[in-house]
C-alpha positions as CSV (number, residue, x, y, z in Angstrom):
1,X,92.3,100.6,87.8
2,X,95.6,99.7,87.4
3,X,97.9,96.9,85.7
4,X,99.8,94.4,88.3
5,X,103.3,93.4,86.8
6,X,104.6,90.0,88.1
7,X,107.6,91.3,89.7
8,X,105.3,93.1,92.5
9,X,104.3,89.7,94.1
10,X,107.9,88.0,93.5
11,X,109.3,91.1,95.8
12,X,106.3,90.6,98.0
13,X,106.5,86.5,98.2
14,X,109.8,84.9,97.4
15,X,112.3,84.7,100.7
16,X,115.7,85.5,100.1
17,X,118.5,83.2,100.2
18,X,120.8,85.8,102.2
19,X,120.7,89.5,103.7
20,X,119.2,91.8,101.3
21,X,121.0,95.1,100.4
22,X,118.9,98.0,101.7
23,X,117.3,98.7,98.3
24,X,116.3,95.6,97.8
25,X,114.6,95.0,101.4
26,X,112.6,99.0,100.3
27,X,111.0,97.1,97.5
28,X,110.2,94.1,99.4
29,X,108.5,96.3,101.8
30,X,106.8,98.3,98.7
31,X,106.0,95.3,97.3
32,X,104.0,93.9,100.4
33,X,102.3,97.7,100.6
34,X,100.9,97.1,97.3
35,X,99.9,93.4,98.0
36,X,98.2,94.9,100.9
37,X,96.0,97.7,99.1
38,X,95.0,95.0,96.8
39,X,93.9,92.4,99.6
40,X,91.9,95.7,100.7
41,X,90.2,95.9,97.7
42,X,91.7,98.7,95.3
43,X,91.7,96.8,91.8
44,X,93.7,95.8,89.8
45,X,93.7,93.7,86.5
46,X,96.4,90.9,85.3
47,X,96.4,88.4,82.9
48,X,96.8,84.5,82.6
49,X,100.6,85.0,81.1
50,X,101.6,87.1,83.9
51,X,99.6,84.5,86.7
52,X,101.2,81.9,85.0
53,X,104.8,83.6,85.5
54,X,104.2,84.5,89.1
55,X,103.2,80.3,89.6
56,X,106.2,79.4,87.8
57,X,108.7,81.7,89.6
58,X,107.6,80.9,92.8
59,X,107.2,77.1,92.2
60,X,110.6,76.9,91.2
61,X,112.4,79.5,94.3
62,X,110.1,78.2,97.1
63,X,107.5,75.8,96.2
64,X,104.3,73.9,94.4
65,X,102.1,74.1,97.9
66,X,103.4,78.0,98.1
67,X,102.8,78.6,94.4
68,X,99.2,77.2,94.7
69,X,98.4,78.8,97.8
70,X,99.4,82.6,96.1
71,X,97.6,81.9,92.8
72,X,94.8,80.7,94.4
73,X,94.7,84.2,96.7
74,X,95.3,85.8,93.9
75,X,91.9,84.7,91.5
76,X,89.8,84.6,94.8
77,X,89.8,88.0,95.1
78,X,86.9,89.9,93.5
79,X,89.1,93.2,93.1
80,X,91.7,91.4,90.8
81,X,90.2,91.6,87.1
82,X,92.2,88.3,85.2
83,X,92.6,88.6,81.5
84,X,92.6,85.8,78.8
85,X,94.9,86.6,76.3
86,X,94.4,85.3,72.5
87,X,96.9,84.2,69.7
88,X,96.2,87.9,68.0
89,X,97.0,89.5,71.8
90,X,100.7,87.5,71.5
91,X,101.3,88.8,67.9
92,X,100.3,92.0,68.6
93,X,102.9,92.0,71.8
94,X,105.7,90.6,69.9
95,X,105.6,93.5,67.3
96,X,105.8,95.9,70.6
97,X,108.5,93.8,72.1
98,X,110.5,94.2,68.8
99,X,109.4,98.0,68.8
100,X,110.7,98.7,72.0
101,X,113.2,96.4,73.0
102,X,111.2,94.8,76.1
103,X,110.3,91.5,77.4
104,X,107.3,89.7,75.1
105,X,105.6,89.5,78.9
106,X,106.3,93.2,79.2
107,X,105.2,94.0,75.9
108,X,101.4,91.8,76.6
109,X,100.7,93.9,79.9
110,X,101.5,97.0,78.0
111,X,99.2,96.0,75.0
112,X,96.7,94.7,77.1
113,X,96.7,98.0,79.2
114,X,96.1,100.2,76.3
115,X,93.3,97.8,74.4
116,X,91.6,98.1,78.0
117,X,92.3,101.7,79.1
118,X,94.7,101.5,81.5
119,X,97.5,103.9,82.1
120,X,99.1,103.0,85.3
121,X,101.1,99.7,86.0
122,X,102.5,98.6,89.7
123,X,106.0,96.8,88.7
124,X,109.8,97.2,89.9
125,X,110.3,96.4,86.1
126,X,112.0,99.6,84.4
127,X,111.4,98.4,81.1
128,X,108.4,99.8,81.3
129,X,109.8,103.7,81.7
130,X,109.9,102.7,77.9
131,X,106.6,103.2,77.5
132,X,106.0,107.1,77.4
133,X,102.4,106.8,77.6
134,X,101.6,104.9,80.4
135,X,103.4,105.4,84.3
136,X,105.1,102.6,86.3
137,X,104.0,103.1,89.9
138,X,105.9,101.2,92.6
């Protein structure tokens, strides 16, 4: 199992407003690749936090009817493990984000990787090459 980042379905789901350079357009199109495995069935697990970031992102660039219809495919899908995350989770993630220099949302997915045994995250995020124990896949 691996960790799903946020920035996997914003590649996969938000339109752009004009021509995308080439590199961007690669990791649209890795982006849907991965969507696509999931919606297979390989699985994955998320939490609320990062659910909650992908419904705000894309409420705000496209949507509230696309926003819903994405989260919604999202926790329908019997493959796609959703994690709470508690009070001690967030403390525990802002000591790692001050540790490492990373995002506190970075910082949660790589905590709650390691307190479940994870050691592979999909993400476009390179913040998490600072992380030499676990290995960004995209």
């Amino acid at each position: 199992m691996k960790f799903i980042d946020a920035s996997v379905f914003l590649y996969a789901y938000l339109k752009p407003r004009k021509d995308l350079p080439p590199e961007l357009s690669r990791l649209k199109a890795k982006a849907k690749e991965i969507i696509s495995r999931i919606e297979k069935g390989e699985p994955v697990m998320i939490s609320v936090v990062h659910l909650s970031e992908i419904a705000n992102i894309i409420e705000s660039r496209a949507s509230l009817s696309k926003s819903i219809e994405i989260i919604e495919s999202i926790i329908m899908l019997n493959n796609v493990r959703i994690k709470d995350v508690s009070l001690n989770d967030y403390l525990s993630a802002i000591k790692i984000a001050r540790e490492k220099s990373v995002g506190i949302n970075d910082a949660l997915a790589y905590y709650l990787m390691k307190k479940h045994g994870i050691s592979e995250i999909y993400s476009f995020d390179k913040h998490f090459d600072n992380f030499k124990d676990i290995k960004r896949k995209n």
